[in-house]
PAKOL-369490 format. One line per 3 residues: number of its first residue (from 1); their letters; for each residue x negated, y negated, z negated of C-alpha. Coordinates in steps of 0.1 Angstrom, whole numbers. Layout:
PAKOL-369490
NUM = a = X,Y,Z  ...
END
This chain:
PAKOL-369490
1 = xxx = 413,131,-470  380,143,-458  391,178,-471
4 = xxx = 416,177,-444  393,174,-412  393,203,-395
7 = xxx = 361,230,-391  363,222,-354  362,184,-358
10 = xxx = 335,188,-382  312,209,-359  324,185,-332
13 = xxx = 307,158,-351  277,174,-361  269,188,-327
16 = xxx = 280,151,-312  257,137,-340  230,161,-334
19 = xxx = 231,156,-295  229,115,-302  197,124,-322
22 = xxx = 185,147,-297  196,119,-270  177,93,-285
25 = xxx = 145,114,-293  145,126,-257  150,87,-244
28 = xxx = 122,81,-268  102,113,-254  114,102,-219
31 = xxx = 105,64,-226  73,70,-237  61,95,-212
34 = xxx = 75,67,-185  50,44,-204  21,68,-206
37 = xxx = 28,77,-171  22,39,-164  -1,33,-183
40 = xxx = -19,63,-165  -12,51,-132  -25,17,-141
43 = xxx = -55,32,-154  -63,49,-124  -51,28,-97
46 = xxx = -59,-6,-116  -89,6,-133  -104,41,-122
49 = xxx = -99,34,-85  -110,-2,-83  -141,9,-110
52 = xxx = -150,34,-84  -147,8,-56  -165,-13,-74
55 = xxx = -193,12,-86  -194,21,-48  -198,-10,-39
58 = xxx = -226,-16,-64  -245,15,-49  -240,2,-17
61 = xxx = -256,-30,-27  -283,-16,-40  -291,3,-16
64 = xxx = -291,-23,13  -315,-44,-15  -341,-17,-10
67 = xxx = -334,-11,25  -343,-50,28  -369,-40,8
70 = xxx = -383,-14,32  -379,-38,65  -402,-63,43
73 = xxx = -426,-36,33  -429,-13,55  -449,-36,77
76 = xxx = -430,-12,107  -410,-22,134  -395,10,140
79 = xxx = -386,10,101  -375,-25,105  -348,-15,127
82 = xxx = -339,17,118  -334,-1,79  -313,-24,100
85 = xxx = -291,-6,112  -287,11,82  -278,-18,60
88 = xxx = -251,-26,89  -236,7,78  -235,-1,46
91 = xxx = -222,-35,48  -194,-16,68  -189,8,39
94 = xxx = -191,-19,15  -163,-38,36  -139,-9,36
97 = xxx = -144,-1,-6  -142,-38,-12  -106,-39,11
100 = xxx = -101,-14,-9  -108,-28,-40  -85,-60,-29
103 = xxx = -56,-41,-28  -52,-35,-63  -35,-54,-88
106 = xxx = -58,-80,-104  -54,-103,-128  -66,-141,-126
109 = xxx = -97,-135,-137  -105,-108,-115  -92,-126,-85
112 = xxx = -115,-156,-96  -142,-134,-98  -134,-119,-64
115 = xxx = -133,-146,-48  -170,-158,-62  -187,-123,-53
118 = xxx = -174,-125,-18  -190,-158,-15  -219,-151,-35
121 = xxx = -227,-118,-13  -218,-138,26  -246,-163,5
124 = xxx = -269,-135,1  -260,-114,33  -277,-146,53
127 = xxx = -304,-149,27  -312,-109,39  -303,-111,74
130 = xxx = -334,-140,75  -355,-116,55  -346,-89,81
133 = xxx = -357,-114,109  -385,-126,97  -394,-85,96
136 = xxx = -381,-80,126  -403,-110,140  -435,-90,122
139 = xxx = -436,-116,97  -439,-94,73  -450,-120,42
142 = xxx = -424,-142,52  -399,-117,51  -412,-105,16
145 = xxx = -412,-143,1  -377,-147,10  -370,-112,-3
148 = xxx = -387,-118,-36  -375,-155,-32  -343,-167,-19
151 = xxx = -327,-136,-12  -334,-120,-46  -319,-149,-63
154 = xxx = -288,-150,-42  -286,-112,-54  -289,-113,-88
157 = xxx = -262,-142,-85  -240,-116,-67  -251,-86,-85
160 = xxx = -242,-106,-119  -208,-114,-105  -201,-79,-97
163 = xxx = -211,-61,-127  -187,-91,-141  -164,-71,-122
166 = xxx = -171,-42,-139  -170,-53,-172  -141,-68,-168
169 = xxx = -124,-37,-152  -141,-20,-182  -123,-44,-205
172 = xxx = -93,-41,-184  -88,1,-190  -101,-6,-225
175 = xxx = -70,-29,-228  -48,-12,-211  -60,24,-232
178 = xxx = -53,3,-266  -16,-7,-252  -12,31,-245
181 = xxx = -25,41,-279  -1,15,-293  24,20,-277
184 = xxx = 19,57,-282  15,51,-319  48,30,-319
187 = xxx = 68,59,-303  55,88,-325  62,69,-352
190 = xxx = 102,55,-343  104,94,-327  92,110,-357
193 = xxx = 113,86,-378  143,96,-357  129,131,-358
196 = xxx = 129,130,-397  164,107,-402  178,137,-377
199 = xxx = 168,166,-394  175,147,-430  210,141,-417
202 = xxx = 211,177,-401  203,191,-434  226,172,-455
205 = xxx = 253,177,-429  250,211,-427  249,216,-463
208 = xxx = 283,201,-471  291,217,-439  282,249,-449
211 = xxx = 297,247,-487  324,234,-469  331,264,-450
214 = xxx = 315,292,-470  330,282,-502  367,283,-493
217 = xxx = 354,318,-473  339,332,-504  369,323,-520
220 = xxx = 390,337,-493  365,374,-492  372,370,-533
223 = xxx = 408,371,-529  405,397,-502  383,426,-525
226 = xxx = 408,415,-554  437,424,-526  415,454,-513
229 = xxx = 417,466,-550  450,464,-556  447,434,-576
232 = xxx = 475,414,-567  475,385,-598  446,361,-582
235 = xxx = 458,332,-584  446,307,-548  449,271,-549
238 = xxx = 448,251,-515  431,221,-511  433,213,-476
241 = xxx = 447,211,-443  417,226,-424  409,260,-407
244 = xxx = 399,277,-444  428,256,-460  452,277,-436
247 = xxx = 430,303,-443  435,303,-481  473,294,-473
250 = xxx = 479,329,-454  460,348,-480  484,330,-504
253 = xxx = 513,335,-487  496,375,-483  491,380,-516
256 = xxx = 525,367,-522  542,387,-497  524,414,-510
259 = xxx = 532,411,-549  572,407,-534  566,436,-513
262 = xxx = 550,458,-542  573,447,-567  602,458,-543
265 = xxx = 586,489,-532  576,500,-562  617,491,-577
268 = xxx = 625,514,-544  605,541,-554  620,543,-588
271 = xxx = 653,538,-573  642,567,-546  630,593,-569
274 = xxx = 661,587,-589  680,589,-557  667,622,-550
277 = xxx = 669,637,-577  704,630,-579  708,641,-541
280 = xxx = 686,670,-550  712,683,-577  738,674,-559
283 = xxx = 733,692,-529  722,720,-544  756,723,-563
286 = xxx = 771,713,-529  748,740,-516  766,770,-544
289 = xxx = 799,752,-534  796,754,-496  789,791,-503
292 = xxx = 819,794,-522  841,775,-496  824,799,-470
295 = xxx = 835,830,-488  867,815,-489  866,810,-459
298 = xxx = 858,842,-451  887,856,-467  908,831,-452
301 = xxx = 895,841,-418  905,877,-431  938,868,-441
304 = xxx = 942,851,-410  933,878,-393  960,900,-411
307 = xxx = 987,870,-404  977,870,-365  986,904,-364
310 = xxx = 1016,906,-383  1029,874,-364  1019,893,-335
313 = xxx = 1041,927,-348  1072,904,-355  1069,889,-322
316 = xxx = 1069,921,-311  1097,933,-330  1114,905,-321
319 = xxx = 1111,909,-285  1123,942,-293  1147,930,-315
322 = xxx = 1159,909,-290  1161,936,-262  1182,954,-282
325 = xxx = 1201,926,-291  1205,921,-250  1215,958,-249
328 = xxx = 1238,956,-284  1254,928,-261  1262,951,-231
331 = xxx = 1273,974,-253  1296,955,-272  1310,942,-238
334 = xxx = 1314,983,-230  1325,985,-268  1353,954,-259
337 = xxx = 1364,974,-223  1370,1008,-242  1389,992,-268
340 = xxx = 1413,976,-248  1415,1012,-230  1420,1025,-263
343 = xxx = 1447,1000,-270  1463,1011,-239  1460,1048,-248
346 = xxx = 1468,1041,-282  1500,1025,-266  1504,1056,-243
349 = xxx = 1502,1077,-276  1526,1059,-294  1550,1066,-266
352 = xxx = 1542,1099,-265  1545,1106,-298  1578,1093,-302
355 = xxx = 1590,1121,-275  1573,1147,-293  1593,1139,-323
358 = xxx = 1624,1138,-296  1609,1176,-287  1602,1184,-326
361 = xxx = 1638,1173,-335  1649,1200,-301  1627,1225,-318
364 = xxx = 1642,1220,-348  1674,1223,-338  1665,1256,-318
367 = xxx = 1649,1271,-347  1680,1259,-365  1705,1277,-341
370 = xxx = 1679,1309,-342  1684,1310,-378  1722,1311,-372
373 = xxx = 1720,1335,-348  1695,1358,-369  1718,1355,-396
376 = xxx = 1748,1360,-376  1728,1389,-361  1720,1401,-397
379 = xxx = 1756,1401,-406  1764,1417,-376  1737,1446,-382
382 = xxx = 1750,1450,-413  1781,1458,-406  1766,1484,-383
385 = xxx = 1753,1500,-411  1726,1526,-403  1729,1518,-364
388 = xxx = 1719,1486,-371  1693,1488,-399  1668,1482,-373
391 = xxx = 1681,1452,-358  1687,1439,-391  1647,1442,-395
394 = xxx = 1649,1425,-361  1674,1403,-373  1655,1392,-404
397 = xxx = 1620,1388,-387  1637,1365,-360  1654,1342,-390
400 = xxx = 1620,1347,-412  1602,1332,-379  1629,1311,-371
403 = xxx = 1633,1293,-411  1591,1297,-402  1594,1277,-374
406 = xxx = 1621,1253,-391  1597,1245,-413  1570,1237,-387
409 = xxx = 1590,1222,-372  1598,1199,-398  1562,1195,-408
412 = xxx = 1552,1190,-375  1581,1162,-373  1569,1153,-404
415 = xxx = 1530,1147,-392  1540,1137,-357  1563,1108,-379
418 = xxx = 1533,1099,-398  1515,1104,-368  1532,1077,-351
421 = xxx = 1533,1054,-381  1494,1058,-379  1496,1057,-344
424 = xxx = 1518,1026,-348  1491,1011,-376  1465,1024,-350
427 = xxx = 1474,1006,-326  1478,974,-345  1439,977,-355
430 = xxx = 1426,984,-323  1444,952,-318  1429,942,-337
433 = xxx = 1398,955,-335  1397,947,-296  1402,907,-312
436 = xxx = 1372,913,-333  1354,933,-310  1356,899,-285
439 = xxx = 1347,882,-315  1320,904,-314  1306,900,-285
442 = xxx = 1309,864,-284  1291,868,-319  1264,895,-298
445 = xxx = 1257,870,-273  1250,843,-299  1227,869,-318
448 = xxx = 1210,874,-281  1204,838,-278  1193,836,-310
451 = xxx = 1168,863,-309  1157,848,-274  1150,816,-293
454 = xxx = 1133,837,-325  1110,858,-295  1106,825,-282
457 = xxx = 1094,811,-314  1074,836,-328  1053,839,-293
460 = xxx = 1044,805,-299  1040,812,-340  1018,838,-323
463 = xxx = 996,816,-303  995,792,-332  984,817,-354
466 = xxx = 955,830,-327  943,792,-323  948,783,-362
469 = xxx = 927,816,-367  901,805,-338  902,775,-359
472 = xxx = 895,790,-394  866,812,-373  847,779,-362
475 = xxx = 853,764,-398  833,793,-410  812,790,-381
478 = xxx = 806,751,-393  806,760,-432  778,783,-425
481 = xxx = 759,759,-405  768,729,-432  754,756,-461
484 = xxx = 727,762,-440  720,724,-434  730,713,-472
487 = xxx = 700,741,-481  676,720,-458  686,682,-471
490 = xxx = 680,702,-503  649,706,-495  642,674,-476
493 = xxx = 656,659,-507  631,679,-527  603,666,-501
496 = xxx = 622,633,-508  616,632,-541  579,643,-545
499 = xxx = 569,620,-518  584,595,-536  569,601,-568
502 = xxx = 531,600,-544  545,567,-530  551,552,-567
505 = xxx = 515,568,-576  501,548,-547  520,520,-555
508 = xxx = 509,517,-589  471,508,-581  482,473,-576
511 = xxx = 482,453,-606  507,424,-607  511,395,-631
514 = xxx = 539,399,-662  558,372,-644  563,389,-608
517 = xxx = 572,427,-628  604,431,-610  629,456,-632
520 = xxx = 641,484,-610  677,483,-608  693,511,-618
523 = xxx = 715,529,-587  747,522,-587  768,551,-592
526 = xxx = 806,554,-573  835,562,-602  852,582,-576
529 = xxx = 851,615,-587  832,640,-567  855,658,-536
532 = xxx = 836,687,-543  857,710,-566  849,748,-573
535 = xxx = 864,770,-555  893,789,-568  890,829,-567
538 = xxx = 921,837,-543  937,871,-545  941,887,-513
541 = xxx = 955,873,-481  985,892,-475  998,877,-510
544 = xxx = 983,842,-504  1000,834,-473  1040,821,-476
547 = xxx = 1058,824,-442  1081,798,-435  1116,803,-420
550 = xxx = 1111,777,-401  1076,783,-383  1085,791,-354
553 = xxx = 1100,752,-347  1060,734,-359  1036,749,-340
556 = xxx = 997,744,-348  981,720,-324  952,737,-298
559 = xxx = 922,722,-318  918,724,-357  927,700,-379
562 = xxx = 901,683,-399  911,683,-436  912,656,-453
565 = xxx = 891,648,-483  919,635,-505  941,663,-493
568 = xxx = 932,690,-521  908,697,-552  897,724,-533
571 = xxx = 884,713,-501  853,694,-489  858,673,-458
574 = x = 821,679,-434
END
């Protein structure tokens, strides 16, 4: 229990106790310098003042003896007198030193014997004053026989009584000197018992005080070097409640925190330089496979590059496509007039033919009639003999030209026949064809629209491609920047690790107990299997990329997509 009083209510007790000592030995002091003081004061104004009244007063008697003396002796009036008036004097002297004396404190001796010398010296004063007459008279030997007489008896009476006075004034300070020394005596020794009890007490309170204090301290400054050390298994046991109990407690609960704190640090660092190594290797092979991805990438970029511009050539193509499509259109509307002109002249044709076969048969028939007439005519020259050998010859030209023209003529009829059949078969297909050729046109005008919508398309496929190459531009731009920042936590991972392996060195100058060796934990390692895969080698763009027939109908969106980790072996999502 006593373990438990505090440091402060200990040196609250001492210094209380201390200050009681130092109380009492000052009353004591205080007490006997009050009764010295008395005692002083009593000796002077009790004994030294009423001595020296009293010694005065002696003198003063004395003196006006031998003044009565010198009235009696002298034998001289003028001495008489002037010894006279002198002794007046000094009875007025004596009168104020013995006032003097009376106001003192006397005790009931001293007042006894007072009150006889004041008798005892009026006796004698008249016993003198008759001896001062009878000098004063000139009776000198009278005056002499009452001084050696009466007056000298009355004296000595008075003179007795006074030095009684003295005496017991004498006895008085001696008394009162032996109550000071006593008393004096009595207060050294209680104050140098006190004085002695104090200290005694002092020193055994400040011994246990002392151990009290610096034992639980040295403790305490033990526990703190071990600490300082890096010893970490003292082992503190707290016996109190008290400042140095708290003390030890925080030390204990120090040390403790400290052993955790090692124990947990130094698990971390093992953990840690694990950690890093692992990150180490794994960034640098994220570090090669960044660089791979941004070679890719730059061949991707490439390849888009190639794709923008062929995008951008069919959009072209297909806005010329689709111009010509517009002008095929107009055309085909021309093509659909001039048929159906052609249908009519094909009509008009037909017609026509059919009177040139009406004129062929004519001709025919002429050329028929010619050759009768030629024949008739050769007949006829014939029969004229020589006369008309010549327009035989005549004759047989005309029917040569004639059965000539005959046989045109029956060709001719013969074409112009087939002529109108084909005419006739003609005009049936540009019938038909003037059908299709609407058909065609409708089918133009379709192809129009369609190749608006295709120009349509493949601007946008162009602007997609542009943004999805912008795209593929700033993923190199990024992949760069991630190979250039995986390089750094490479490093830092590096850094990482050796500061690690210093922090476990600096660690390890704290020794801990068996019991509070904490087993690092191994880290625990994810079963998902790394999104990091090598990089394919890719052939070039132009056979990489697949158009689809469709493109033009999903366009990219304005910012770039951010792949998706899961979304291939062959991508790493940043």
């Amino acid at each position: 229990m006593l373990k438990d009083i505090s440091i402060k209510s200990r040196l609250i007790f001492v210094i209380s106790l201390l200050s009681i000592l130092l109380i009492g030995v000052g009353s004591l002091g205080i007490y006997g310098l009050n009764q010295s003081n008395d005692s002083a004061k009593n000796l002077y104004e009790d004994r030294m003042i009423p001595l020296g009244d009293l010694a005065f007063v002696v003198d003063r008697v004395q003196r006006i003896r031998l003044n009565t003396a010198m009235t009696a002796y002298s034998r001289n009036a003028e001495i008489v007198k002037e010894y006279s008036a002198l002794n007046d004097t000094r009875d007025a002297e004596i009168a104020k030193a013995w006032q003097k004396y009376l106001s003192t404190e006397m005790t009931t001796e001293g007042k006894a014997l007072t009150g006889n010398f004041e008798q005892q010296w009026k006796i004698y004063v008249e016993s003198r004053n008759r001896t001062v007459a009878s000098a004063a008279s000139g009776d000198y030997d009278a005056a002499i026989a009452n001084l050696t007489g009466d007056a000298s008896s009355k004296f000595n009476t008075a003179h007795t009584t006074l030095f009684s006075l003295l005496d017991l004034q004498r006895t008085g300070a001696e008394n009162d000197y032996a109550q000071t020394q006593n008393n004096y005596e009595n207060i050294f020794m209680i104050s140098s018992t006190v004085i002695a009890f104090g200290v005694l007490l002092a020193v055994i309170i400040g011994f246990l005080l002392i151990r009290a204090i610096i034992n639980p301290l040295s403790e305490a400054v033990a526990v703190a070097n071990a600490v300082a050390s890096g010893d970490l298994t003292s082992h503190i046991e707290v016996n109190s409640n008290n400042e140095t109990g708290l003390l030890l407690q925080a030390l204990k609960t120090m040390n403790d925190n400290l052993v955790d704190l090692v124990s947990k640090v130094r698990m971390g660092t093992d953990q840690i330089t694990t950690a890093s190594s692992e990150i180490a290797t794994g960034n640098s092979d994220l570090s090669q496979r960044t660089e791979e991805q941004a070679s890719s990438l730059e061949e991707t970029a490439s390849s888009m590059e190639e794709l923008t511009s062929t995008v951008r050539q069919n959009a072209d193509n297909a806005r010329q496509a689709n111009q010509l499509a517009a002008g095929a259109s107009e055309v085909a509307v021309k093509g659909g007039t001039v048929v159906g002109q052609v249908v009519q002249t094909m009509s008009s044709i037909n017609e026509s033919s059919k009177k040139i076969v009406d004129i062929i048969s004519v001709i025919d028939g002429i050329a028929f009639q010619t050759n009768i007439l030629a024949l008739n005519a050769a007949v006829e020259a014939a029969r004229a003999g020589e006369q008309g050998r010549g327009f035989a010859v005549v004759a047989t030209e005309v029917r040569t030209l004639a059965q000539r023209s005959a046989a045109a003529a029956k060709e001719i009829k013969e074409l112009i026949s087939d002529s109108v059949d084909k005419v006739e078969d003609g005009t049936r297909l540009v019938d038909e064809a003037g059908a299709t050729m609407d058909e065609i046109v409708i089918a133009v005008k379709r192809v129009t629209d369609i190749m608006s919508e295709i120009s349509a398309a493949s601007q946008e496929q162009s602007s997609g491609i542009e943004q999805v190459n912008q795209a593929v531009t700033q993923m190199d731009e990024v992949t760069q920047q991630n190979a250039a920042l995986v390089e750094e936590a490479a490093a830092a991972a590096e850094s990482m690790q050796d500061q690690a392996h210093a922090l476990k060195q600096a660690v390890m100058i704290f020794k801990l107990s068996n019991s509070n060796q904490i087993a690092a934990t191994p880290i625990k390692r994810s079963n998902r299997p790394s999104s990091i895969a090598k990089l394919p080698n890719r052939g070039p763009a132009a056979k990489r990329i697949a158009m689809n027939s469709n493109a033009g109908s999903s366009l990219l969106p304005d910012q770039p997509r951010k792949l998706a980790a899961g979304g291939g072996d062959d991508w790493e999502e940043f």
